[in-house]
Every structure is written in C-alpha cells, then in structure tokens.
Backbone as XML, in Angstrom:
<?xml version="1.0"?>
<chain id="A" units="angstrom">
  <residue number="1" name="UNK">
    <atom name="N" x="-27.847" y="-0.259" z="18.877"/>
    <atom name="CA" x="-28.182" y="1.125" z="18.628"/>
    <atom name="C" x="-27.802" y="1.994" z="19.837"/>
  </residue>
  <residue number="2" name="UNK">
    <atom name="N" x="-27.829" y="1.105" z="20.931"/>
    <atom name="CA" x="-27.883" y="1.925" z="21.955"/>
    <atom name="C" x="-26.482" y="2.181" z="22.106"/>
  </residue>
  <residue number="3" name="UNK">
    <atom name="N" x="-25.648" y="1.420" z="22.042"/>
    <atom name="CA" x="-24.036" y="1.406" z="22.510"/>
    <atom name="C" x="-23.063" y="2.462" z="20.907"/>
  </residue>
  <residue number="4" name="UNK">
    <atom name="N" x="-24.119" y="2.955" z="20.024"/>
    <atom name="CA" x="-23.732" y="3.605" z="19.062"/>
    <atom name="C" x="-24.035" y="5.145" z="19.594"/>
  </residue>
  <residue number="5" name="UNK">
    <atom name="N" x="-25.181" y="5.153" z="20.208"/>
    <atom name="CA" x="-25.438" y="6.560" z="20.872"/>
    <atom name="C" x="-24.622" y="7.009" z="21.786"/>
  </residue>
  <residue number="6" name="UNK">
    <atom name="N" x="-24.330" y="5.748" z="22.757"/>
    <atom name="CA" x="-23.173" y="6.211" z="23.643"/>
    <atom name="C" x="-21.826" y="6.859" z="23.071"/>
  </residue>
  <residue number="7" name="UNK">
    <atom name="N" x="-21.783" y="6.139" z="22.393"/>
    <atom name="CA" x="-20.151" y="6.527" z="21.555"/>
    <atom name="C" x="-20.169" y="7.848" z="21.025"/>
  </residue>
  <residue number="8" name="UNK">
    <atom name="N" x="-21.799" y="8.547" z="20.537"/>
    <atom name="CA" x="-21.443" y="9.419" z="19.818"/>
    <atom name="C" x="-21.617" y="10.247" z="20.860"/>
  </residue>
  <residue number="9" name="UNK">
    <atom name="N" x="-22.852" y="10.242" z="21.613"/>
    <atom name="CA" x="-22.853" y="10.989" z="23.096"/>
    <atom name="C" x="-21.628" y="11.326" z="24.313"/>
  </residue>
  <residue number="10" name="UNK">
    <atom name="N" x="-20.208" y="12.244" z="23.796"/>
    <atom name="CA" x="-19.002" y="12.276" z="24.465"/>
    <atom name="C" x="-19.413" y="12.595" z="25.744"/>
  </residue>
  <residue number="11" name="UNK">
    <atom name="N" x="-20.025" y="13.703" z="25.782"/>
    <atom name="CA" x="-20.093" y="14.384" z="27.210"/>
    <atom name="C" x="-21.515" y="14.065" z="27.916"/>
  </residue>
  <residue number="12" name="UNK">
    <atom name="N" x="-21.764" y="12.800" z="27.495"/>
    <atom name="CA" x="-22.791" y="12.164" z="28.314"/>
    <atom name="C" x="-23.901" y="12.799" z="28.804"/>
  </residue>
  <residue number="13" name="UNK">
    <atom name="N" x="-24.422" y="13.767" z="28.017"/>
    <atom name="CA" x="-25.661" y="14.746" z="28.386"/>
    <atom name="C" x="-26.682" y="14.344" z="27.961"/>
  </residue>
  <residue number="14" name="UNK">
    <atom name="N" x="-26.995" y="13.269" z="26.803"/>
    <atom name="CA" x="-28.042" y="12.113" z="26.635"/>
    <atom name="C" x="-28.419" y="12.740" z="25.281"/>
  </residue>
  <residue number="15" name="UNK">
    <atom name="N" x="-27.895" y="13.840" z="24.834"/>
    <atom name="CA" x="-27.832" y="14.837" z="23.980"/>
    <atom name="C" x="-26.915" y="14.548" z="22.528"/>
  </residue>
  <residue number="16" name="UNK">
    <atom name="N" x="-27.002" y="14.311" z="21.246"/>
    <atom name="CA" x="-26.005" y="14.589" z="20.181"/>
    <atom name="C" x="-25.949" y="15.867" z="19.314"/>
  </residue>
  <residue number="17" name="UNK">
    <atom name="N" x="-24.703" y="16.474" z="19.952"/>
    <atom name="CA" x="-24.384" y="17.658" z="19.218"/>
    <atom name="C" x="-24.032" y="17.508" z="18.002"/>
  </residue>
  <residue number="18" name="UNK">
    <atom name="N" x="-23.783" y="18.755" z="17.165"/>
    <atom name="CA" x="-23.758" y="18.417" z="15.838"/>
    <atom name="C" x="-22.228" y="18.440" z="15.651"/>
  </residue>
  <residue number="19" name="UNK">
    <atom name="N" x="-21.270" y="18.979" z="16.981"/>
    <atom name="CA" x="-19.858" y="18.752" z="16.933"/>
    <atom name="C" x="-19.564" y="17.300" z="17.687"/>
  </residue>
  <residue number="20" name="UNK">
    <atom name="N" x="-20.354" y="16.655" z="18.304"/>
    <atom name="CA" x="-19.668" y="15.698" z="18.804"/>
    <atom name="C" x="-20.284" y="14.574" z="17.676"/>
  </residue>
  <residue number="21" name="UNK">
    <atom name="N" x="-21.091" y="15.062" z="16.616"/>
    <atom name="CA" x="-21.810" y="14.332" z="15.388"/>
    <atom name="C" x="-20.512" y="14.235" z="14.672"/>
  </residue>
  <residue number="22" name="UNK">
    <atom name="N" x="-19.720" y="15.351" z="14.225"/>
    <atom name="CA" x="-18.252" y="15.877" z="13.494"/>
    <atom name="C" x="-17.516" y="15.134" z="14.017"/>
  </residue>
  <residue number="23" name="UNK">
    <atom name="N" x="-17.251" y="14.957" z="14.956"/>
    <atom name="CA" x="-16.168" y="14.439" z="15.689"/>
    <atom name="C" x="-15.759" y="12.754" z="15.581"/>
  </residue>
  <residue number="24" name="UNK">
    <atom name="N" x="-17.075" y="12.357" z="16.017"/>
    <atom name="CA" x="-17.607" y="10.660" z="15.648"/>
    <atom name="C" x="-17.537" y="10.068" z="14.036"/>
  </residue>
  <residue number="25" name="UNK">
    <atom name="N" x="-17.868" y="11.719" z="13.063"/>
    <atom name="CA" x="-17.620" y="11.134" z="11.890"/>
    <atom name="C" x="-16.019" y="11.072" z="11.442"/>
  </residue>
  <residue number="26" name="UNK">
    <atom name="N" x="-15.741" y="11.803" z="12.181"/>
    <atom name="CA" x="-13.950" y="12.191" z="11.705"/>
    <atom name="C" x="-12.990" y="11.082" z="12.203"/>
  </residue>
  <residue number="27" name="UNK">
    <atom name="N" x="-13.804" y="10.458" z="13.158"/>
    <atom name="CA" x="-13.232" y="9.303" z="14.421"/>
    <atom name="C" x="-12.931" y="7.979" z="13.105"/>
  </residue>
  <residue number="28" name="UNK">
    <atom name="N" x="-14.170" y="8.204" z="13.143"/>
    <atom name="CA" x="-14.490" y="6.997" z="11.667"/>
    <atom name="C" x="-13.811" y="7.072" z="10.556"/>
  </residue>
  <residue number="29" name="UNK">
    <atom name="N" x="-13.379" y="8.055" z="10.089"/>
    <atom name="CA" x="-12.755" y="8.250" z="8.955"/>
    <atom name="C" x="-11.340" y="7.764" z="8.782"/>
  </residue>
  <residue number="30" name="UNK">
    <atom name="N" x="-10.940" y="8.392" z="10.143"/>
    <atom name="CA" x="-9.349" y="8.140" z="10.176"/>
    <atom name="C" x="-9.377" y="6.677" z="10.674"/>
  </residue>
  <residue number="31" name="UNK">
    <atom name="N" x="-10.358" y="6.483" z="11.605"/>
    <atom name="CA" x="-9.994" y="4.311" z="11.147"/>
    <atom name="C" x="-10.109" y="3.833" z="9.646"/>
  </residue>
  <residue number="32" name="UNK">
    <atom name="N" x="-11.109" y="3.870" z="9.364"/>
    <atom name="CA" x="-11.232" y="3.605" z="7.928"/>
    <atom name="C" x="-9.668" y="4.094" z="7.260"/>
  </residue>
  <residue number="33" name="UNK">
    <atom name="N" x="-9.020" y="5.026" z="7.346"/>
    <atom name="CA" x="-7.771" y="5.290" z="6.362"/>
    <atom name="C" x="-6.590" y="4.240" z="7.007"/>
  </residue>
  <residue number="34" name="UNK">
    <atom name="N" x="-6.471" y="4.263" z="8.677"/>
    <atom name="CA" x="-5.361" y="3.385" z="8.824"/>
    <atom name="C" x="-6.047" y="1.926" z="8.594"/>
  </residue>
  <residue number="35" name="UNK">
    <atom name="N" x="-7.282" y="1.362" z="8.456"/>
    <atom name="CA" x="-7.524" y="0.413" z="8.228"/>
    <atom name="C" x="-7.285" y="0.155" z="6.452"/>
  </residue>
  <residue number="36" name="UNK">
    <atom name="N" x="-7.722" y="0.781" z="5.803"/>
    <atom name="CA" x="-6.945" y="0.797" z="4.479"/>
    <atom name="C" x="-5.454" y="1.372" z="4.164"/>
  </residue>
  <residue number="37" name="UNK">
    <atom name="N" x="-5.228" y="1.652" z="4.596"/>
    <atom name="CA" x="-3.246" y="1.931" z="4.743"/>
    <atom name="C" x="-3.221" y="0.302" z="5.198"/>
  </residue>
  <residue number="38" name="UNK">
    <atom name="N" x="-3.560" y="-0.392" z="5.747"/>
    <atom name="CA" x="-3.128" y="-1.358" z="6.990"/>
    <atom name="C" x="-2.789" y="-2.182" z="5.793"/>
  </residue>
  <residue number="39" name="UNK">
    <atom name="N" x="-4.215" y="-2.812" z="5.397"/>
    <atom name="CA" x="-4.440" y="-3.656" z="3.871"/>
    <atom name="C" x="-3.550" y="-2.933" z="2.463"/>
  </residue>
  <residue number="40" name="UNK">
    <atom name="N" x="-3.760" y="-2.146" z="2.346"/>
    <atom name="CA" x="-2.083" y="-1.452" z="1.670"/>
    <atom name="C" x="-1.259" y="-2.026" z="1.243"/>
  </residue>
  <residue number="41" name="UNK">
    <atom name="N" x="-0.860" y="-1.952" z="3.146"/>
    <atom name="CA" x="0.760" y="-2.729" z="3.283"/>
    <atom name="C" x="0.677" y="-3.966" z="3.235"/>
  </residue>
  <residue number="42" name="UNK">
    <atom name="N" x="-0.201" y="-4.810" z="3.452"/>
    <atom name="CA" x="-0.074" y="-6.171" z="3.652"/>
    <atom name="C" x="-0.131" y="-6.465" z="2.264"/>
  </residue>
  <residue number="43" name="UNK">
    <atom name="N" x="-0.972" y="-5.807" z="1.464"/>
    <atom name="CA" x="-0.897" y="-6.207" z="0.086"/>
    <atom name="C" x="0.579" y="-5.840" z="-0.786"/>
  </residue>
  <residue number="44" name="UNK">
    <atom name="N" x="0.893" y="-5.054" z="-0.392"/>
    <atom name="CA" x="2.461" y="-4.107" z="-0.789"/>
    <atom name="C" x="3.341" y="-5.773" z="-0.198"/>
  </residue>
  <residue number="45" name="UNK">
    <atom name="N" x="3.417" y="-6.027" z="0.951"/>
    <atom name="CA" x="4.157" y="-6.539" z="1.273"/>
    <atom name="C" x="3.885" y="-8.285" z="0.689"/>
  </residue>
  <residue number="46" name="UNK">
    <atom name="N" x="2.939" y="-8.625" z="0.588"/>
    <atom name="CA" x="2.883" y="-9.731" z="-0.540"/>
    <atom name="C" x="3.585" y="-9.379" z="-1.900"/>
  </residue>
  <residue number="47" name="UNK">
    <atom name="N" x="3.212" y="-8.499" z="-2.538"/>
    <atom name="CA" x="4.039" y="-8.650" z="-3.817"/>
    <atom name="C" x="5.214" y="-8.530" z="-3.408"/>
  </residue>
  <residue number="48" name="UNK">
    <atom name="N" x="5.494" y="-7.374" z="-2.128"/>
    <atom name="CA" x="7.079" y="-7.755" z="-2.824"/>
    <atom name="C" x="7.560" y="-8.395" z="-2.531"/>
  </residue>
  <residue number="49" name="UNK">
    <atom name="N" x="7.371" y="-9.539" z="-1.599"/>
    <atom name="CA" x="7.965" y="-10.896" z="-0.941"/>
    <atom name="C" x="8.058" y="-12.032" z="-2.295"/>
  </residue>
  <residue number="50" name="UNK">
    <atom name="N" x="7.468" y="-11.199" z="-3.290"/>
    <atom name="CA" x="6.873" y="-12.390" z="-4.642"/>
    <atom name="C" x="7.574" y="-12.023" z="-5.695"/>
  </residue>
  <residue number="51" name="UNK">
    <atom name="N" x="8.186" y="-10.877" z="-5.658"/>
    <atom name="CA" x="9.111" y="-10.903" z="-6.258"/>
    <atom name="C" x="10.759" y="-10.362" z="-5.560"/>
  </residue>
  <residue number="52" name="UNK">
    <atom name="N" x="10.599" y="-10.570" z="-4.687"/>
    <atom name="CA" x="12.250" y="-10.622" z="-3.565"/>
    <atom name="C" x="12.477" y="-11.798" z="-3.300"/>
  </residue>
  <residue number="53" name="UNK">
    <atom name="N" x="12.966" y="-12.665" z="-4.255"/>
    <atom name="CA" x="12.780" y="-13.964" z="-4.253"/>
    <atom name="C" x="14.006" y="-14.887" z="-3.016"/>
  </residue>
  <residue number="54" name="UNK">
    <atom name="N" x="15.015" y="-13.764" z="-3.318"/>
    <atom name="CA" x="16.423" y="-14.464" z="-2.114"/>
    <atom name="C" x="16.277" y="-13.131" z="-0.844"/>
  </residue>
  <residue number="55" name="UNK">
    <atom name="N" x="15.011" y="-13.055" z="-0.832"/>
    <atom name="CA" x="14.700" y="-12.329" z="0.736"/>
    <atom name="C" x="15.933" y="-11.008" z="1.122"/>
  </residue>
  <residue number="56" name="UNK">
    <atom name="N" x="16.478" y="-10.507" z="0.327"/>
    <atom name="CA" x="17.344" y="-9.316" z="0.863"/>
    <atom name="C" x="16.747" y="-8.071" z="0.940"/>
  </residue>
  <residue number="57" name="UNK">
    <atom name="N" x="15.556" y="-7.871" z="0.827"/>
    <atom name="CA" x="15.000" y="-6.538" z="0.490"/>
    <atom name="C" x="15.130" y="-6.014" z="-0.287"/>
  </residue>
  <residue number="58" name="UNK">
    <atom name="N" x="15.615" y="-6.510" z="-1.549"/>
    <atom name="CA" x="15.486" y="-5.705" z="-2.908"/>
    <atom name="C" x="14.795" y="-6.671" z="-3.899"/>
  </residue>
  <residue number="59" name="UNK">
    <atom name="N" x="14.789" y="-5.710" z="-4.968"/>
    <atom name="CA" x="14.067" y="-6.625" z="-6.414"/>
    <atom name="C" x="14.926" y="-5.929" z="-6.902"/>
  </residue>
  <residue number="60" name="UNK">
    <atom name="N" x="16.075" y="-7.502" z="-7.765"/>
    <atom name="CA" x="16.979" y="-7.354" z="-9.297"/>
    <atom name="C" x="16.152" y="-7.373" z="-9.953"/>
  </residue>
  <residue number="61" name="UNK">
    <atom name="N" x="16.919" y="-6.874" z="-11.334"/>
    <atom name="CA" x="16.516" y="-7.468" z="-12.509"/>
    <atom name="C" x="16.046" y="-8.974" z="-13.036"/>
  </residue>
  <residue number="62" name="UNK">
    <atom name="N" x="17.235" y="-9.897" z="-12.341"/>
    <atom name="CA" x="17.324" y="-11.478" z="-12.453"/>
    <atom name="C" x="15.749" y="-11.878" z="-11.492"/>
  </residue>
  <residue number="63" name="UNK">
    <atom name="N" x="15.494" y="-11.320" z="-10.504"/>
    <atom name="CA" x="14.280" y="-11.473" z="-10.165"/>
    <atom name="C" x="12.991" y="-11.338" z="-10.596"/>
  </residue>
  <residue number="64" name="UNK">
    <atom name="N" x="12.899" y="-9.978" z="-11.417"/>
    <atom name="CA" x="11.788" y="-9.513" z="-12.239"/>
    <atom name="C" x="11.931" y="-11.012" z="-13.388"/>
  </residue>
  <residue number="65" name="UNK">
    <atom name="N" x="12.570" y="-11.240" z="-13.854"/>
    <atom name="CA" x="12.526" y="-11.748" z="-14.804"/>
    <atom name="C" x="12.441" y="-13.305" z="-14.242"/>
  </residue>
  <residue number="66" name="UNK">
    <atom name="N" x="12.831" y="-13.729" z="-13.465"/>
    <atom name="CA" x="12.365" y="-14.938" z="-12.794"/>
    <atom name="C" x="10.731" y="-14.976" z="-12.061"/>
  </residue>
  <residue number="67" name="UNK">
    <atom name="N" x="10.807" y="-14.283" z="-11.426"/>
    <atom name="CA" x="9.250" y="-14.048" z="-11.001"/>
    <atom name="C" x="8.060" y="-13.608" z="-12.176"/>
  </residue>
  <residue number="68" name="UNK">
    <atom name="N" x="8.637" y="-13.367" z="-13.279"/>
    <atom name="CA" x="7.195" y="-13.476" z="-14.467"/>
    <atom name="C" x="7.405" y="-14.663" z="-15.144"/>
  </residue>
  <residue number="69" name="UNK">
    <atom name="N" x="8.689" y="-15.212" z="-15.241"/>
    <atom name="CA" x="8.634" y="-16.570" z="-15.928"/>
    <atom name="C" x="7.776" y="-17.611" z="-14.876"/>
  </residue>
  <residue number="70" name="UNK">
    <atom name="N" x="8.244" y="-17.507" z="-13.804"/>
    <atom name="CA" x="7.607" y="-18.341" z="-13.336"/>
    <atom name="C" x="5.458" y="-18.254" z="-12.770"/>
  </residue>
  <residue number="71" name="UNK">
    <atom name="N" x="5.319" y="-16.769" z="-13.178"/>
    <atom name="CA" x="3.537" y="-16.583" z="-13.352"/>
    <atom name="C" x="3.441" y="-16.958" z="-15.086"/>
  </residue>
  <residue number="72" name="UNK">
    <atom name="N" x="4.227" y="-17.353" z="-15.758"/>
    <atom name="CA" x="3.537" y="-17.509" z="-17.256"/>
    <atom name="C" x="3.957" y="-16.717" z="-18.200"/>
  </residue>
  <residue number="73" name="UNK">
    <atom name="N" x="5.131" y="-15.483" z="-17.401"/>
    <atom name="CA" x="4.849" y="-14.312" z="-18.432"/>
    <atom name="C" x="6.437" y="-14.215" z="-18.836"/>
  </residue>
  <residue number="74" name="UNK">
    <atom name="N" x="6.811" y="-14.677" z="-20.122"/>
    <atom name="CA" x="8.087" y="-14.062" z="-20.895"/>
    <atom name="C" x="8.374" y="-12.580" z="-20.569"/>
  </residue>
  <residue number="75" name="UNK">
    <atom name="N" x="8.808" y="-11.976" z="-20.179"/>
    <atom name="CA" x="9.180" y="-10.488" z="-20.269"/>
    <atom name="C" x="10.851" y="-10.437" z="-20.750"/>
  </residue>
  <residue number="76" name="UNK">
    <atom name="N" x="10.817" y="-9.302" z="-21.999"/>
    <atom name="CA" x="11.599" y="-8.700" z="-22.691"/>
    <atom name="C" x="12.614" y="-7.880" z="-21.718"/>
  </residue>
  <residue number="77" name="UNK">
    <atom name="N" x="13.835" y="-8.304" z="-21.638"/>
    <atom name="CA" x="14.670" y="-7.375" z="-21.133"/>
    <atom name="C" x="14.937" y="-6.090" z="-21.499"/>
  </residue>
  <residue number="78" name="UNK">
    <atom name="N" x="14.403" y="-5.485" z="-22.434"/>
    <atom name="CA" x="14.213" y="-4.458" z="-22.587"/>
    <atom name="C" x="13.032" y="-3.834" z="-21.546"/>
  </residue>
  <residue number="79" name="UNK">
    <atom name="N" x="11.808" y="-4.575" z="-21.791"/>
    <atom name="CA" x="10.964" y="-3.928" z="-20.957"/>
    <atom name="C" x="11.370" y="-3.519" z="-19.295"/>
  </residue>
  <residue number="80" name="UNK">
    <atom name="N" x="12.320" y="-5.014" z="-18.963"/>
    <atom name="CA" x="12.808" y="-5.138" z="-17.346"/>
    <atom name="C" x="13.804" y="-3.920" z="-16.960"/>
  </residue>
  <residue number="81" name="UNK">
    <atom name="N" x="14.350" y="-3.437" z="-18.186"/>
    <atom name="CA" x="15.339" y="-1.979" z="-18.163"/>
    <atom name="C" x="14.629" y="-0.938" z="-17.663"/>
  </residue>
  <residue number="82" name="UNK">
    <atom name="N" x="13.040" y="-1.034" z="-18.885"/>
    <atom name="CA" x="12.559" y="0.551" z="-18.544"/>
    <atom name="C" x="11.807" y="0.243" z="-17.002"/>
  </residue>
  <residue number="83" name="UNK">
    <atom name="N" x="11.596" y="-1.020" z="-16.620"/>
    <atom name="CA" x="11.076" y="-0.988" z="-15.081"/>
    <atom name="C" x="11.707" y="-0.074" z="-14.531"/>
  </residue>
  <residue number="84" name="UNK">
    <atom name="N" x="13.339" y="-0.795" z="-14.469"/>
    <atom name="CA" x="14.289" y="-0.489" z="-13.463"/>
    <atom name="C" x="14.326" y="0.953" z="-13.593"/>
  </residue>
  <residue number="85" name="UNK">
    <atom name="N" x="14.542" y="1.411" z="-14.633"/>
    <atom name="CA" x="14.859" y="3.134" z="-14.937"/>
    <atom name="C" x="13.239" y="3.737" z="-14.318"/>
  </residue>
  <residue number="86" name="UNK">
    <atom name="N" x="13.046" y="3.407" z="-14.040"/>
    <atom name="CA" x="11.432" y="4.132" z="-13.335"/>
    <atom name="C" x="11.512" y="3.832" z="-11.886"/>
  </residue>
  <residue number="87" name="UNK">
    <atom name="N" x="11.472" y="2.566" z="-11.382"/>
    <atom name="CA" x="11.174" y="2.211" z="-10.314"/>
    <atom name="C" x="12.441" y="2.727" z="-9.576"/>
  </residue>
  <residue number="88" name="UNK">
    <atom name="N" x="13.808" y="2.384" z="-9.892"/>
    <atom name="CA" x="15.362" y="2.484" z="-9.188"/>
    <atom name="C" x="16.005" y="3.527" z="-9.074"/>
  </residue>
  <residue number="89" name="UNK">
    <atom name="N" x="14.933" y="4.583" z="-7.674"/>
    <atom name="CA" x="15.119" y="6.249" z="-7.866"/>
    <atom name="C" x="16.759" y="6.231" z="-7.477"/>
  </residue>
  <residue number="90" name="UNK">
    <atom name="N" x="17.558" y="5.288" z="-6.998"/>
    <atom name="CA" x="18.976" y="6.036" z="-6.618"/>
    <atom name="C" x="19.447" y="5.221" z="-7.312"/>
  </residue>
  <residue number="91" name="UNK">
    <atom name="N" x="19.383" y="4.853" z="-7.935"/>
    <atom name="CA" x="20.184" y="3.852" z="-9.642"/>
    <atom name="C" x="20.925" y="3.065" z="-8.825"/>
  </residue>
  <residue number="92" name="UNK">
    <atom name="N" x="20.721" y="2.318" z="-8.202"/>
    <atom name="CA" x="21.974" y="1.621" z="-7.249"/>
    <atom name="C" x="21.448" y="-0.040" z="-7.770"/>
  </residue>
  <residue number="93" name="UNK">
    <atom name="N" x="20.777" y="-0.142" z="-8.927"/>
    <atom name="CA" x="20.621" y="-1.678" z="-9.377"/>
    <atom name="C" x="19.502" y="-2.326" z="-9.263"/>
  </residue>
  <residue number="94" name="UNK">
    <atom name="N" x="18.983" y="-2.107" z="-8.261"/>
    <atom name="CA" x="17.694" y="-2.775" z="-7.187"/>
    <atom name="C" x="17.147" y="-2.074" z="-6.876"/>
  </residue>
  <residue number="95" name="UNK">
    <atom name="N" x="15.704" y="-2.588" z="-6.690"/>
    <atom name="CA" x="14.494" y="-1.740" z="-6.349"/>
    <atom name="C" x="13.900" y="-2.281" z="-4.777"/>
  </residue>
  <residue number="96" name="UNK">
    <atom name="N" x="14.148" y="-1.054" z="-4.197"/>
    <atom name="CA" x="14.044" y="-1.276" z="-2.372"/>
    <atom name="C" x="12.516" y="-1.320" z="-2.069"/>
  </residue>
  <residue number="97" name="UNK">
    <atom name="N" x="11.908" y="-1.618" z="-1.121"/>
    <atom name="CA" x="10.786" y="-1.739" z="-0.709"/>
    <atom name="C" x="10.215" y="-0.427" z="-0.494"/>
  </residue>
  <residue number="98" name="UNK">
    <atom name="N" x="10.691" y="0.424" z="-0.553"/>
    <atom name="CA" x="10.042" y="2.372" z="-0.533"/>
    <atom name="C" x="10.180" y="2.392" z="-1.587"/>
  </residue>
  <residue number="99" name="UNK">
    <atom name="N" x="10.904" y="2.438" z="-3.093"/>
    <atom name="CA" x="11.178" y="2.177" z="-4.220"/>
    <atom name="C" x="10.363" y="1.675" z="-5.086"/>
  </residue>
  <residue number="100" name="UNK">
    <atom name="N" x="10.020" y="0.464" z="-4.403"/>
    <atom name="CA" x="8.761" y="-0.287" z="-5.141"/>
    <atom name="C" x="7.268" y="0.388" z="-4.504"/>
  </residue>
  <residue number="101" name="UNK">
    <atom name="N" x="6.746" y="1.057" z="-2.995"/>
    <atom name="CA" x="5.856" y="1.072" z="-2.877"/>
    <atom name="C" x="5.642" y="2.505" z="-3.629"/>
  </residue>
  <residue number="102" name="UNK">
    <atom name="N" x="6.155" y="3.092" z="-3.659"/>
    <atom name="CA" x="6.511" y="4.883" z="-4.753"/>
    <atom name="C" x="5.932" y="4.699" z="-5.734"/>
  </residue>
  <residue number="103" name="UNK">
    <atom name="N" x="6.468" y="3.444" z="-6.993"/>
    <atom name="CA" x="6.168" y="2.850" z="-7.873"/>
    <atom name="C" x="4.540" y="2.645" z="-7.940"/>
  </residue>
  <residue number="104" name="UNK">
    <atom name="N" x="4.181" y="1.591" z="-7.165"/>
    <atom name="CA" x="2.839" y="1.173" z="-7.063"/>
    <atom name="C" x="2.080" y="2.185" z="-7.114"/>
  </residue>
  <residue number="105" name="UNK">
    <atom name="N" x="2.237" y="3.352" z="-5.745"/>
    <atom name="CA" x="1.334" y="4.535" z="-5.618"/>
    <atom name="C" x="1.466" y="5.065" z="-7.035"/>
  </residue>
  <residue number="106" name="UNK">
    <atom name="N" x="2.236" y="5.184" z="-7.606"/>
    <atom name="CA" x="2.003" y="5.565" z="-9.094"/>
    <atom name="C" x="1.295" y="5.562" z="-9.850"/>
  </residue>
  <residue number="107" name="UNK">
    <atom name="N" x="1.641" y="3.764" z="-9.916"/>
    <atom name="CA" x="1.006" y="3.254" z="-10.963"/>
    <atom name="C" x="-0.701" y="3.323" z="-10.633"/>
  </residue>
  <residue number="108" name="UNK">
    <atom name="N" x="-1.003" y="3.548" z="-9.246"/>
    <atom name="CA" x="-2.801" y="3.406" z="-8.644"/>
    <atom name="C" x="-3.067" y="4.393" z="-9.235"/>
  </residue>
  <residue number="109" name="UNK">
    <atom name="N" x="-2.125" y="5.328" z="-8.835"/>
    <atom name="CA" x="-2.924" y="6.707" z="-9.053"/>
    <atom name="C" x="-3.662" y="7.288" z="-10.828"/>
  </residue>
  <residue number="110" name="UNK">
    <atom name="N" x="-2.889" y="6.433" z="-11.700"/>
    <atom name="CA" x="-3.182" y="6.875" z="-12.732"/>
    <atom name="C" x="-4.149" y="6.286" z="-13.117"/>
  </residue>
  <residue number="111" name="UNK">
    <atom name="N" x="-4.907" y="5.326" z="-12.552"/>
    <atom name="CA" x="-6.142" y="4.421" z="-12.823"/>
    <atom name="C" x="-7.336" y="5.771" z="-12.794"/>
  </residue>
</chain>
C-alpha cells in the first residue's frame, strides 16, 4: 500500500492531488493498452505463422486451403476467393502480414 502511495505521490509532499490522481490513472491506462497491443501481436503473429506455412510473409491461396484442411476444415474455393478479394488490399495474390492484421481488426470490430 505503501509503495502505491509513493507512486501516486509525484512531488513527494506526502499529499495526493487530484492531478497527480489523473495522471497515475492515465499512467495505467496507457500500460494496460501497450500491454494489450503487446498480446495483440503475439496473438496476430501466431495465426499468421499458422497459416504462412513456407515462412515468406505472405498467405496464398494454396495455404488457406492447406492450413484448414489440415485443422479439419474442407473450405470451398470459392469461399478462399472471397477471402482473398477482402483481405488482398493491393491484389498482388497474397495476403501480407498488415493485410491480414487490417483484416482481423475488422473482423473484431464487428463482434
């Protein structure tokens, strides 16, 4: 308790202002966001290592479709089209790791 007062107590006057109260909460906040950004990415960066199967930094088509056969899941090449046409903002074939995390934020957001 005590080493929590210190922290919030900046200017050491033994005193908690209600700006250095603001300040301590705002301190907190923005850890909390890069600490969830952090987990984010690590989670971002598991999937897409899971489906970037020959490690070049992209996701094919031949990948999507290898990486659900191999979780259980048949997927329709049709469906693997309308991925690509969503996810593959510069149509160049493959879906890049900014490409795919764009995607994701997407898809969270509509939850």
């Amino acid at each position: 308790m005590l080493r929590i007062f210190k922290e919030l107590d900046i200017n050491d006057d033994k005193r908690i202002s209600k700006q250095e109260f603001k300040l301590y909460k705002n301190i907190l906040l923005e850890r909390e966001k890069r600490f969830n950004r952090a987990s984010f990415e690590e989670k971002l960066s598991s999937i897409f290592a899971l489906f970037d199967r020959n490690q070049d930094n992209y996701i094919s088509p031949h990948e999507i479709r290898e990486t659900m056969h191999n979780l259980g899941e048949n997927i329709d090449d049709n469906l693997i089209e309308e991925m690509m046409q969503t996810a593959d903002i510069d149509h160049d074939g493959r879906i890049s790791r900014d490409e795919f995390e764009k995607l994701l934020i997407q898809l969270l957001s509509k939850k």
